[in-house]
N, C-alpha and C positions, 0 to 999 in steps of 0.2 A: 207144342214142341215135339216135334219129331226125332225122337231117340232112337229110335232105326238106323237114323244117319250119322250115329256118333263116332264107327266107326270113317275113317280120315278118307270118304268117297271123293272129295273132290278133290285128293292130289291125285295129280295126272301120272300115271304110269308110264314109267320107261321104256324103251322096249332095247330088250338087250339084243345087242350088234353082235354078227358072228362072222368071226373077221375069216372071209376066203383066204386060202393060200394065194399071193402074188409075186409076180416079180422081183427079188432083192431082199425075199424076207428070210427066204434061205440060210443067210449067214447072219442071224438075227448075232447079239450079246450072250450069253448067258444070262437068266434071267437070278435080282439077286435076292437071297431072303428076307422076308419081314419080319417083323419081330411084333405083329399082331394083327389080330383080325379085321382091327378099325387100320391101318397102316396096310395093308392089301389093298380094305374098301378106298379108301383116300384116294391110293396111285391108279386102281380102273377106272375112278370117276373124274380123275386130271386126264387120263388118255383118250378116255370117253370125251370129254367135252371140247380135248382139242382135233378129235373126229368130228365132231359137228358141227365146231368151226370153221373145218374147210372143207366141210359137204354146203353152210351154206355159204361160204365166198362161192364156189363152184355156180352155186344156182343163181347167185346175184351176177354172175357172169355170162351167165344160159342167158339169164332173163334178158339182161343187156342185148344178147348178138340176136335176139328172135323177132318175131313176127309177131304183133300186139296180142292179137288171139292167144299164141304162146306163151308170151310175157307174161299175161294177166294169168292161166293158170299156173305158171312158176311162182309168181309173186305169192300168189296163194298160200301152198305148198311151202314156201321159204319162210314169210310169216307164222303161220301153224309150226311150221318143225320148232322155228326160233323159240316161241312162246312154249311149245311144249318143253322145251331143254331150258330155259329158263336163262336164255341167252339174250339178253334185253337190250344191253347197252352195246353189245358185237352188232345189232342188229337194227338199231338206232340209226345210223346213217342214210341206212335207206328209204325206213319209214318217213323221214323228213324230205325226202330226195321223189317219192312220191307225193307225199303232200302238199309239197313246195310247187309242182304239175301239177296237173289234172290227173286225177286218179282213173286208172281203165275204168272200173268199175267200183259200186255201193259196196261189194264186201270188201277188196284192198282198200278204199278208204277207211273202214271199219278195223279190219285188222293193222293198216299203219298206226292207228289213234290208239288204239290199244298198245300196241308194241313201246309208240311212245311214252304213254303215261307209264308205262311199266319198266320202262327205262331210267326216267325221271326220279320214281320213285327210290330203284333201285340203287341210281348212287346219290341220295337223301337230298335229293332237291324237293320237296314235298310241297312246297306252295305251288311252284310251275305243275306239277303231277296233278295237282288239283284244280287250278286254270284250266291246262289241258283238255281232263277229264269234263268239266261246266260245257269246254270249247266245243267237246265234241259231241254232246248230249243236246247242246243248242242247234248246230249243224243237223243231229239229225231229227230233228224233231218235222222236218218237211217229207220224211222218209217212214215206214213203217219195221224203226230199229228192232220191236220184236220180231218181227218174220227175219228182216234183216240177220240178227245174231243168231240167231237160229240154222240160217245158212253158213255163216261165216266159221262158228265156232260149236262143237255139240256142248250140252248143257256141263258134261263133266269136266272140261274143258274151261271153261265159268268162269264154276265154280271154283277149281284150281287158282283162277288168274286173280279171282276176290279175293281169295283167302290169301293167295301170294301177297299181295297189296294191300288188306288188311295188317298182317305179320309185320311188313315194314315198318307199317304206319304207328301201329301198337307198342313196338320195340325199341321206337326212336320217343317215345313219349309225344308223339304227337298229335295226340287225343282229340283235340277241336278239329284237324282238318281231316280223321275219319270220319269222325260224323257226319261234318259237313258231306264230307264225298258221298257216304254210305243211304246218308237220307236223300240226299239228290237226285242218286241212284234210283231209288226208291221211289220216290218220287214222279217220276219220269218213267217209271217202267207200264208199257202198253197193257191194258186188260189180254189176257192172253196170255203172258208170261209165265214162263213155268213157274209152278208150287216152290219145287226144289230153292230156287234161285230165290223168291221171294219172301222163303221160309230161314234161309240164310241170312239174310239181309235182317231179316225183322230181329232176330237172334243177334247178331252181333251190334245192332243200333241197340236193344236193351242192355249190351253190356255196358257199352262206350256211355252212356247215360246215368251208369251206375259209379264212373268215378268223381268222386269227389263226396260221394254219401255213403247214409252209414251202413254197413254190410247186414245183411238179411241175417236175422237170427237162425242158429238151427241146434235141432239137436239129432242123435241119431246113435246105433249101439256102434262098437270096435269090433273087430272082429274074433274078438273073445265075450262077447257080450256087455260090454261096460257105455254106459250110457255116457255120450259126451258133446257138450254144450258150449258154443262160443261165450258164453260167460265164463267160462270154469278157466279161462287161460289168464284172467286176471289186467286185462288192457295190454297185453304183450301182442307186438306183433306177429302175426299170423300169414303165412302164405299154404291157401288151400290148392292144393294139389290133385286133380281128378285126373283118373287114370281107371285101366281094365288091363289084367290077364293076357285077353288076346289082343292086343297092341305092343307087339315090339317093340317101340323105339321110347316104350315109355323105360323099359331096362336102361337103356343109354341115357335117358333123362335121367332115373334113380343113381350111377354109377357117381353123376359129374355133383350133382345134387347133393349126394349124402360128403361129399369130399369137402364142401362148401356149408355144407349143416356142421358140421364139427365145429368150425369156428363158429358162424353166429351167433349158433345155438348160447352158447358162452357169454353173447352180449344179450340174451332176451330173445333171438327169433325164435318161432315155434312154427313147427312144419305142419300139418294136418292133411293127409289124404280122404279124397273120397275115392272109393273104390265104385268102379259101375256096370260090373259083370251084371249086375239085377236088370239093368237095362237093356242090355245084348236080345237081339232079334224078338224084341216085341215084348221082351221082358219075362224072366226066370226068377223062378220059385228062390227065395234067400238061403234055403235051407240048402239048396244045392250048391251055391255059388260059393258059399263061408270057409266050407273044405279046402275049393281050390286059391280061393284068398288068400287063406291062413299060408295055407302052401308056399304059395311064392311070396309072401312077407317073409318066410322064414328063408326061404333059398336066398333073396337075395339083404339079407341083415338088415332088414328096414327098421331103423331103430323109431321112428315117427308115429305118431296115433292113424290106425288106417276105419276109417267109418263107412259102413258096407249102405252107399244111396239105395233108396227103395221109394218107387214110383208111388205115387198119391200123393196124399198128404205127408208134407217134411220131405218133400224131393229137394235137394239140397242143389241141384241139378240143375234145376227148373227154376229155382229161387235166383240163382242163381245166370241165367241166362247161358247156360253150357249146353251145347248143341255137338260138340265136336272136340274132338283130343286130339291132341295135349293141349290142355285148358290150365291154366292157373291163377290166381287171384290175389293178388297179396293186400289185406287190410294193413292198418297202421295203428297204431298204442291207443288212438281216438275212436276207433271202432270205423273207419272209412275205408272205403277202397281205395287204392293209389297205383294202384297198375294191371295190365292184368298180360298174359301171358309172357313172363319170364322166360329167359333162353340164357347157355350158358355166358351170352356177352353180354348181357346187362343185369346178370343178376345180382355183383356185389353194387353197384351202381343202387340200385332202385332198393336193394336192403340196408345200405347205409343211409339211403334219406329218412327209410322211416325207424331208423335203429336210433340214429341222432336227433330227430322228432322225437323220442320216448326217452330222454335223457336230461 
């Protein structure tokens, strides 16, 4: 298990647009106030994305009037931008509008297939995404797909698109047909393929494996020293939470999280954090990291048990199959796992099943 890479390497970074002065903007509106920091982020990331909307109509237009040579590195370029903005199903039409042709070339066939499954997935047609996905793995099996992706897409780039695809697939409850995808994947991957990628893969096939059985015992201290045991909760549902310090967006998990723990809590759920500052770049002394733990439990009212993971034996981590954050895990009153990565749309969803299983 490589904890090096728990930090979230394979989302694909944005790159923030710097809009030139133009024509007409002169007499812009007044712009109006928000009434919060997440209500700022919200409206750049709507204006944002309806910028990249018609940056790529624009190139699917280029590509159209050019010269095949041109075409084919437009197509490129429109592909990649799509897939990095996460704009799948905008982008959808044309992936099929080549594939339906004859592709220029081995990497727009590669990145149409891609585009597509990730389209498919994204408004939760998950069996065709999975089809797709066999379709395109069979297809290239006459090709040499790892050099191929290698060209087509860089490694962090991927990994991104796994994990994107992962998330869906995970979120919607639809467990058999990651696996399936994920070991096929696997499967089918050329000696030569990167570690990163293959180390990815192996990681989330031992999650996806682990629902429906019983959750790996563990114990391990709080961050006040108190020793604490999956037995000690008494068959109540549990959803373990792994989280680090330096991970932002795990605060915006904890905000919506603790709002949603009030009530459960009440029917039986029980929260459990693993904290995994221990694990950060190759792994830090406990003694150092418990300070700044304790720290931010306390800034941010974390009323929850937080258990500080610590690599070797009783990595809760590794037990675990956690490679990467936001990770969560939710057991059931029978000691099973029954989901794993919560978000805030399906989290009353998946804690009422197992709240009314423990009833």
């Amino acid at each position: 298990m490589n904890h090096s890479r728990l930090a979230p390497a394979q989302r694909l970074a944005v790159t923030l647009v710097l809009l030139a002065p133009c024509v007409g903007w002169s007499q812009q509106p007044e712009p109006t106030e928000t009434d919060s920091i997440e209500a700022i982020n919200a409206e750049f990331n709507r204006k944002y994305r309806e910028l990249e909307r018609e940056r790529l109509e624009q190139l699917a237009a280029l590509a159209e009037r050019s010269d095949p040579k041109q075409a084919t590195s437009i197509y490129e370029t429109y592909f990649r931008d799509a897939l990095g903005a996460g704009l799948y199903q905008e982008a959808e039409p044309v992936a099929e509008r080549i594939l339906a042709a004859q592709p220029p070339t081995a990497v727009v066939r590669y990145l149409a297939e891609v585009m597509n499954i990730m389209a498919e997935a994204d408004r939760g047609d998950f069996e065709k995404s999975l089809e797709s996905l066999l379709r395109a793995i069979e297809a290239g099996k006459d090709a040499d797909e790892a050099d191929l992706a290698r060209v087509a897409l860089p490694v962090a780039a991927r990994l991104s698109l796994l994990d994107a695809y992962y998330q869906r697939l995970v979120q919607a409850g639809a467990y058999e047909i990651a696996r399936k995808a994920f070991t096929t994947v696997k499967e089918n991957a050329q000696e030569g393929n990167e570690p990163a990628i293959l180390d990815y893969l192996t990681n989330r096939i031992q999650q996806l494996d682990m629902i429906g059985r019983p959750a790996p015992s563990f114990q391990a201290s709080d961050v006040d020293g108190r020793l604490v045991r999956l037995e000690d909760f008494g068959g109540k549902p549990i959803l373990l939470v792994f989280w680090a310090t330096w991970y932002r967006p795990n605060a915006e998990q904890i905000a919506w999280m603790k709002e949603d723990y009030n009530e459960y809590r009440k029917k039986g759920l029980q929260i459990v954090g693993v904290n995994l500052d221990a694990l950060a770049n190759g792994g830090e002394p406990v003694e150092q990291v418990i300070p700044e733990v304790r720290r931010y439990v306390l800034e941010y009212n974390i009323s929850w048990p937080n258990l500080i993971n610590i690599p070797g034996e009783g990595d809760i981590a590794q037990a675990y199959a956690v490679s990467e954050i936001p990770a969560n895990v939710l057991i059931d009153s029978e000691g099973r796992i029954t989901a794993l990565d919560l978000n805030q749309a399906n989290f009353a969803e998946e804690v009422e099943k197992v709240l009314g299983d423990s009833n």
